[in-house]
N, C-alpha and C positions, 0 to 999 in steps of 0.2 A: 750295292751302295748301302752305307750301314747309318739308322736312324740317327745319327751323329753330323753327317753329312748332307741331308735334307733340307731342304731350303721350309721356311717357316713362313707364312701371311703374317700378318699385322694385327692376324684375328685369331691368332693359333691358342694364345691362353681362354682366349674365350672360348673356344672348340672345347677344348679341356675341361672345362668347369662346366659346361653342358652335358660332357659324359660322353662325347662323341667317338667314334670309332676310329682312328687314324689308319691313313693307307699311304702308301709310298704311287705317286701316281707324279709320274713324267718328272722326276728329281724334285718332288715338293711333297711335303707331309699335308697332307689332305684329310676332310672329313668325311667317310665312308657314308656313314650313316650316323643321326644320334640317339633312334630308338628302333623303331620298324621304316623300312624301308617303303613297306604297302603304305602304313600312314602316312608320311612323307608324300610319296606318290600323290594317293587319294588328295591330301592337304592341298596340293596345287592345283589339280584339275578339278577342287572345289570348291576350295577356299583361297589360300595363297602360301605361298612357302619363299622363306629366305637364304638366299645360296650365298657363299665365298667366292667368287670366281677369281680370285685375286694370283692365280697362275699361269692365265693368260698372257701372251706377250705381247705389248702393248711398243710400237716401233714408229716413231714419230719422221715425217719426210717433210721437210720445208723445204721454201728457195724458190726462183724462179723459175725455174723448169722443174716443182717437183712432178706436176703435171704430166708432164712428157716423161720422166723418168718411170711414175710406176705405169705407163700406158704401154712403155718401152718393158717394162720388169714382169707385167702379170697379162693375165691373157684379155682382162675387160676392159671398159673402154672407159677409164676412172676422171677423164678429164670433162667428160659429160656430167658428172657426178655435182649438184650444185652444192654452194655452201649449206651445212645445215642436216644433212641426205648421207647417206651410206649408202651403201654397196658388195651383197655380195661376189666374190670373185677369186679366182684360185693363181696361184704361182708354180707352174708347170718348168721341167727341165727342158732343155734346146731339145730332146727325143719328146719330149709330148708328157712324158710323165709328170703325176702330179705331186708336186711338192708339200702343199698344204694347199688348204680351202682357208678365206681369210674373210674378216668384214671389214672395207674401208669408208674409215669418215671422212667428209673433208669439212675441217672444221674453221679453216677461214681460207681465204683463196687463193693463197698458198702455202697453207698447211693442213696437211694430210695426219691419220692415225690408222698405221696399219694392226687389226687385232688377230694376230695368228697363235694358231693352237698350241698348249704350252709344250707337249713335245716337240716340235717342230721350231720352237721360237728362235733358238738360233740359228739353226739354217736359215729360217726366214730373212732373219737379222745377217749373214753371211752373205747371201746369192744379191740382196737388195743393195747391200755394200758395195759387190764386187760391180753389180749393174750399172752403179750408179755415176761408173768410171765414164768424166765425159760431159758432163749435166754440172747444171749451174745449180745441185740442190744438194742437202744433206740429209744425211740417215744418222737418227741419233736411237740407242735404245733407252729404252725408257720406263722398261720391265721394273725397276726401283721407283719409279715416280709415283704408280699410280698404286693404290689397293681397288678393287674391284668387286662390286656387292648388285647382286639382283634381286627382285622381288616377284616370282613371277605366279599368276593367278587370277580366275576373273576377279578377283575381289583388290588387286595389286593397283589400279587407278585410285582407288578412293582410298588407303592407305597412305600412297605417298601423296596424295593431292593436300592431304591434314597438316603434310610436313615440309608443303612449298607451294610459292605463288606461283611457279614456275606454269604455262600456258600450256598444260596435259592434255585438253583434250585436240591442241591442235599442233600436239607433236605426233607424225605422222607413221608407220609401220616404218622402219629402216631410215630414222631421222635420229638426232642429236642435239640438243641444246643445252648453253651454257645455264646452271641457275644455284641458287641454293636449296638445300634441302636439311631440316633440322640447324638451320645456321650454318652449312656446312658448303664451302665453293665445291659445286659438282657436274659434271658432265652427263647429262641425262639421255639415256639413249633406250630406244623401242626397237631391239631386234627379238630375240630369243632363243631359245633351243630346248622351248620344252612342248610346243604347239598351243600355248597357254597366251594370252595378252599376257604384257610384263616387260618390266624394265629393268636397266644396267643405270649403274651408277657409279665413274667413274673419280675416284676422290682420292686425294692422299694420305699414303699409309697412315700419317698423327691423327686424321679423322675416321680412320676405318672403327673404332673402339663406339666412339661417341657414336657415330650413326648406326651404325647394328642396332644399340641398346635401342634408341631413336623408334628407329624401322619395328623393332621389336616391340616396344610399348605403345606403337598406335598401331598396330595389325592383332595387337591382343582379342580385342572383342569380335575380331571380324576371321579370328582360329586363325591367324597366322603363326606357321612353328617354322624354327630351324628346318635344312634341310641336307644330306651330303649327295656326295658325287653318284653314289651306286641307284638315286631316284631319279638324279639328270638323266641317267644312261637310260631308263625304263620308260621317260617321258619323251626323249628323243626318238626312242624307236618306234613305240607310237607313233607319234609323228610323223616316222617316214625320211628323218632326217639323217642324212650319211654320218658318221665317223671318221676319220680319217686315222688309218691302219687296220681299220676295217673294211669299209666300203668303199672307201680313197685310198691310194697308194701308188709309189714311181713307175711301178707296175701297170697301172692303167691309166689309160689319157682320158680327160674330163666326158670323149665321147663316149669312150668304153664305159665309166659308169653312169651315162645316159642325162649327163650335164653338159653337152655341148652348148646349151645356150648362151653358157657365160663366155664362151670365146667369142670376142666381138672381130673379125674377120673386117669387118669396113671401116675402123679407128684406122686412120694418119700412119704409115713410118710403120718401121716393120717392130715384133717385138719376140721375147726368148722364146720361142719354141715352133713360131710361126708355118712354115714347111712342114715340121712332122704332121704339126697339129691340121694341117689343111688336108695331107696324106689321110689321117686317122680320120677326117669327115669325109673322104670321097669313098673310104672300106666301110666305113657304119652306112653309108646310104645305100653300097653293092652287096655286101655282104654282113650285115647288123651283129651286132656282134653280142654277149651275152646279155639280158636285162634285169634288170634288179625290179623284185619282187617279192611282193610280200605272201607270208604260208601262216596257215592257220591251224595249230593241232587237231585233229579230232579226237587224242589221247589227252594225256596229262606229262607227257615224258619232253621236256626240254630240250629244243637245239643249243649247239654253242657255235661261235666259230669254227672254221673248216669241216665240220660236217656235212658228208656230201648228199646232194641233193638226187635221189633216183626216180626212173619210171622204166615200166617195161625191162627190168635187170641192168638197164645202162645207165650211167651216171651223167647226169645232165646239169649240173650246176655242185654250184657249191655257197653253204651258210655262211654269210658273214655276220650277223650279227643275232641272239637270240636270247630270251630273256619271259617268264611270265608277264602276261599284261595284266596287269589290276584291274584297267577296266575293263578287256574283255572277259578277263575272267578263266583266260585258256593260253596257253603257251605262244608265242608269235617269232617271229622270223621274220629279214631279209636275207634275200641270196641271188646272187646272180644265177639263171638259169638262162641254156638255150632257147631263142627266139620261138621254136615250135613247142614252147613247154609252158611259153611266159602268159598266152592271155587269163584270165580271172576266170575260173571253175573248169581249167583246164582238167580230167578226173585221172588218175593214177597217180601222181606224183605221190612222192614219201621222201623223208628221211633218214640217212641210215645213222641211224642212234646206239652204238655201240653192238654191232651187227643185224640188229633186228627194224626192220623198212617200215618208219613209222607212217602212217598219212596224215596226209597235209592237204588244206584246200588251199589254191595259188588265190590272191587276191590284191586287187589293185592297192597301191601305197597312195595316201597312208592307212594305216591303220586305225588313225583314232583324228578328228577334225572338230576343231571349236566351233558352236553355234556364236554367230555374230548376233 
């Protein structure tokens, strides 16, 4: 796809005039980075940092059964889900496989927002469609409606608390509420994906300009900077937070990457993938299947994806996700490994890093946890 053909945010010329690094990332021209990556990083897990997420797909389900349609469509149990509250929860194929991992809001009592990953957004936007044959509800997308801007950091409450009355401290981890912010109609939502406290701010593209600068002028004194894509991914991993096409894929059922939880198995009425998915929890409970795992360099030499995991000469897992951590200070790693490989300071494992078996200590996820 040639940079001609790239979809643009609302906030691209601003990217630009920052000095930002563009990347082509799931058919959108995206900000890599706009200076150091580490700062960036650092910025959030100490101050606060402001992201673009305005690539997300955002998939709106109203009507009166939209209830039953996504409870019928995904594997959780989203009709429990009160006004106000999110949820996350993932969209699996009739074989178990997983589609996309997604967060739903419901944002009045029957109307839903489904937010899935922007690779994935039209399939999401396709299977929800086709589901929905049947149902007294509608699927509209709505990936043009919204721009989408975060703020995330411990210092990310008292920034945007300067630029709304909006009731912060009793909007809850995985809530949503209507308000304004800098003047601006927004949808204020407390999930994240950096392991940081921090907020999404949900507003339309004519306001994505004005509030940036906004966001940007009251986190000044408190070291709030820009931030791109390549810091999310360093902050996620931290975290301990899967990927999808990394640590997610059609490839594995939510058991096999050790998120069975979100199949709710006791919701009403059956729904897509049900059977496989009951299959793949009666094989994780007889026979457990790889686990994901976190490793810790004892070198300096970086894993990447599909790097396989070794101990004893045999290959025991394989790297999906890998990256220096800023704050540990040493290389890290998730990978699914065999069950007899996976507890924490398990001793021989390595990495084989362009043929040479690097060591690694195995170690519980996450990797890195906010002090409350």
């Amino acid at each position: 796809m040639s940079s001609t053909e790239l979809r643009r945010t609302a906030l691209d010329a601003t990217h630009r005039a920052l000095g930002a690094t563009m990347t082509d990332f799931a058919g959108w021209d995206m900000p890599l980075r706009y200076g150091s990556e580490r700062e960036e990083h650092v910025a959030v897990r100490t101050r606060a940092g402001l992201f673009d997420l305005s690539h997300m797909g955002e998939i709106t389900v109203t009507g009166p059964q939209a209830a039953e349609l996504l409870n019928f469509a995904l594997v959780g149990n989203i009709g429990t889900v009160k006004p106000g509250r999110a949820r996350y929860t993932m969209i699996c194929r009739e074989d178990g496989g997983i589609l996309d991992d997604l967060i739903v809001y419901r944002l009045e009592e029957a109307e839903y927002m489904v937010v899935a990953n922007a690779s994935n957004a039209q399939v999401v936007l396709d299977a929800l469609t086709e589901r929905a044959a049947g149902f007294d509800a509608e699927v509209r997308d709505d990936r043009d409606a919204y721009a989408l801007l975060a703020v995330q950091g411990p210092e990310s409450p008292g920034i945007l608390a300067s630029l709304t009355d909006a009731d912060l401290d009793g909007l809850k981890y995985y809530a949503g509420l209507p308000g304004t912010v800098a003047g601006v109609p927004a949808l204020i939502a407390r999930t994240g994906y950096t392991g940081e406290d921090g907020f999404e701010l949900f507003v339309k593209p004519e306001h994505a300009v004005g509030l940036w600068q906004a966001l940007t002028g009251a986190g000044e004194a408190a070291g709030l900077i820009p931030c791109g894509l390549s810091c999310r991914d360093t902050l996620r991993l931290e975290a301990g937070m899967p990927l999808y096409g990394n640590e997610l894929s059609t490839a594995l059922t939510p058991f096999d990457a050790g998120l069975g939880r979100v199949v709710k198995f006791e919701k009403e009425g059956d729904f897509v993938g049900r059977a496989a998915l009951t299959e793949a929890a009666e094989r994780a409970a007889s026979r457990p299947p790889r686990v994901l795992v976190g490793l810790v360099a004892e070198g300096r030499r970086v894993p990447r994806s599909g790097y396989r995991v070794v101990a004893g000469g045999e290959v025991i897992g394989e790297v999906t996700s890998g990256a220096p951590s800023p704050t540990l200070g040493k290389p890290i790693a998730m990978a699914y490994v065999d069950p007899a490989h996976a507890a924490p300071g398990t001793e021989g494992v390595g990495v084989d890093i362009r043929g040479s078996h690097e060591p690694y200590e195995v170690v519980a996820l996450p990797f890195y946890k906010r002090q409350k």
